[in-house]
C-alpha positions in Angstrom: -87.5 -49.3 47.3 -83.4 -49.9 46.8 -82.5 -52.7 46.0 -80.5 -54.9 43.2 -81.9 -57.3 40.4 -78.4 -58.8 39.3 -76.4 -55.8 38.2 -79.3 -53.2 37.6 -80.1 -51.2 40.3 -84.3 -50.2 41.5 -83.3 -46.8 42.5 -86.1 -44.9 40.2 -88.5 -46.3 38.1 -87.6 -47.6 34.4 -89.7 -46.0 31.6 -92.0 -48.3 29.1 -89.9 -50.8 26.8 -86.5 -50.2 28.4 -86.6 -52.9 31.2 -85.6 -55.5 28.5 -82.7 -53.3 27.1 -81.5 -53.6 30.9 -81.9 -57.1 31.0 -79.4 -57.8 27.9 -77.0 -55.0 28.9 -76.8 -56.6 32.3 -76.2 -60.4 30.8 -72.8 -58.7 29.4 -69.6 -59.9 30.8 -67.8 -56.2 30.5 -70.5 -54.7 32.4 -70.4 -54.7 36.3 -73.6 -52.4 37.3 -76.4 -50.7 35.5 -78.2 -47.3 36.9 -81.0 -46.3 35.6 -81.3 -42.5 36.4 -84.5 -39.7 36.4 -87.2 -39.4 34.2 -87.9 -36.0 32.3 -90.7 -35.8 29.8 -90.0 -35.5 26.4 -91.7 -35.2 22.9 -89.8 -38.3 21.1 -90.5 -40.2 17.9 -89.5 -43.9 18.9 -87.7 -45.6 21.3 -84.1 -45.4 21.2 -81.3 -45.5 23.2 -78.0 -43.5 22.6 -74.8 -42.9 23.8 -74.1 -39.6 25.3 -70.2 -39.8 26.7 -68.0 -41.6 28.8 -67.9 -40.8 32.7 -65.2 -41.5 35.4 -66.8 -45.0 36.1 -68.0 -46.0 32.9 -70.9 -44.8 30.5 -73.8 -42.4 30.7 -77.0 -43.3 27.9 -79.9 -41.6 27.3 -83.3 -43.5 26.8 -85.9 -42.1 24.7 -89.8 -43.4 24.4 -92.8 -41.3 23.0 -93.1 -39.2 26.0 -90.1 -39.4 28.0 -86.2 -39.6 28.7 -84.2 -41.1 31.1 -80.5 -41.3 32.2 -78.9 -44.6 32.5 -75.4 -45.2 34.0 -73.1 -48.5 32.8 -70.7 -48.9 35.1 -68.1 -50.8 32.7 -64.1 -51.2 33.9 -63.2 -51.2 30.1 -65.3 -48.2 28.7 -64.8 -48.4 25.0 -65.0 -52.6 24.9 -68.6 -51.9 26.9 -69.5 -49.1 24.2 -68.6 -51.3 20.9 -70.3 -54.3 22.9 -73.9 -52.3 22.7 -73.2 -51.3 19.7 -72.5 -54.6 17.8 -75.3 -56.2 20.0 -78.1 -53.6 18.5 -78.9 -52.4 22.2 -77.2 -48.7 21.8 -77.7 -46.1 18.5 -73.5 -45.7 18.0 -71.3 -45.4 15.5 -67.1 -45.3 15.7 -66.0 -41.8 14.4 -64.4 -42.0 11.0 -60.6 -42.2 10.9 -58.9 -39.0 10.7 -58.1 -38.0 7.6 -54.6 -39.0 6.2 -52.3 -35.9 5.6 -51.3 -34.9 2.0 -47.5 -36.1 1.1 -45.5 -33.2 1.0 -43.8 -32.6 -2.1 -43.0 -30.0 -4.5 -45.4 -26.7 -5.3 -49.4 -27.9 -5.6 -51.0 -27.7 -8.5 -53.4 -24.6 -7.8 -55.0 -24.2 -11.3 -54.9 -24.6 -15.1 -55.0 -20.5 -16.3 -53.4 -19.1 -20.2 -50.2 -18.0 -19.8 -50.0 -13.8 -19.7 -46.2 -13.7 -20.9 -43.6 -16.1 -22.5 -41.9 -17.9 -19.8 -40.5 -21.1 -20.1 -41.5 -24.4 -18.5 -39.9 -25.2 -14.5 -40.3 -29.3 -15.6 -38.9 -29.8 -19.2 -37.6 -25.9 -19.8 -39.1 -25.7 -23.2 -40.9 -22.5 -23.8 -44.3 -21.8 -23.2 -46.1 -19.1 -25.4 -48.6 -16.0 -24.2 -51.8 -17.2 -24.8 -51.2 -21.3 -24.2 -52.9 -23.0 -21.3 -50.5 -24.1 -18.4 -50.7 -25.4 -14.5 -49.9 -22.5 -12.3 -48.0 -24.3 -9.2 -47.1 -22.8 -5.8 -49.4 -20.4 -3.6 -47.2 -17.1 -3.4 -44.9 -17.6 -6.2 -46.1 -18.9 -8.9 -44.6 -21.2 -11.9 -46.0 -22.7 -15.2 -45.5 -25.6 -16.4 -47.1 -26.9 -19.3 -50.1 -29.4 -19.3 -48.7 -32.3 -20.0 -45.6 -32.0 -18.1 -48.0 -32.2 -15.2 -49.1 -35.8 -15.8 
């Protein structure tokens, strides 16, 4: 039978424990409608339910028990305020993605590596000299430039 219970729909039938999880996702204020989709068998640990990815209406979970899997549908106007709402209530297995990482200040040459010195050149910071055989910091990637260790700090 079709028909409505508040916001979920009774389209197909829900799998064990995950009638509850309906019931809170359905009390939410961002949440319009909730459709719970086909069942597929599955080999499964526990009983979780993840977030898969956002659709045109709102956003498609998976629900997972011992033996099997089933779609369900939020249909949310605001998708990400729905997504961090399941999340911070303990209803949906997601996590934000990490914040990209923050690009490297350009500057001057990067310091590749600390190597000994093949010839006598002299220092690119403080021009003193720097003898064969002493360690330095080899700067740049194609030409390359000593400078001496301490210069570098």
């Amino acid at each position: 039978m079709k028909f409505r219970v508040g916001k979920i729909k009774r389209e197909h039938t829900v799998i064990e424990k995950l009638w509850p999880y309906l019931e809170q996702m359905a009390a939410g204020d961002c949440i319009v409608s909730i459709i719970p989709g086909p069942i597929s068998p599955l080999n499964a640990k526990a009983f979780e339910i993840t977030f898969q990815r956002f659709t045109e209406t709102g956003l498609r979970l998976l629900a997972k028990n011992g033996s099997a899997v089933q779609e369900v549908y939020v249909v949310a106007p605001d998708k990400a305020a729905a997504l961090q709402w399941l999340a911070d209530e303990g209803l949906v297995d997601w996590e934000p993605p990490p914040p990209p990482p923050r690009p490297k200040p350009a500057g001057g040459p990067v310091a590749v590596k600390t190597v000994v010195v093949p010839k006598d050149t002299a220092c690119t910071t403080c021009g003193r000299a720097i003898l064969a055989g002493a360690r330095a910091v080899r700067l740049g990637q194609k030409n390359y430039y000593y400078v001496h260790v301490r210069c570098v700090k």
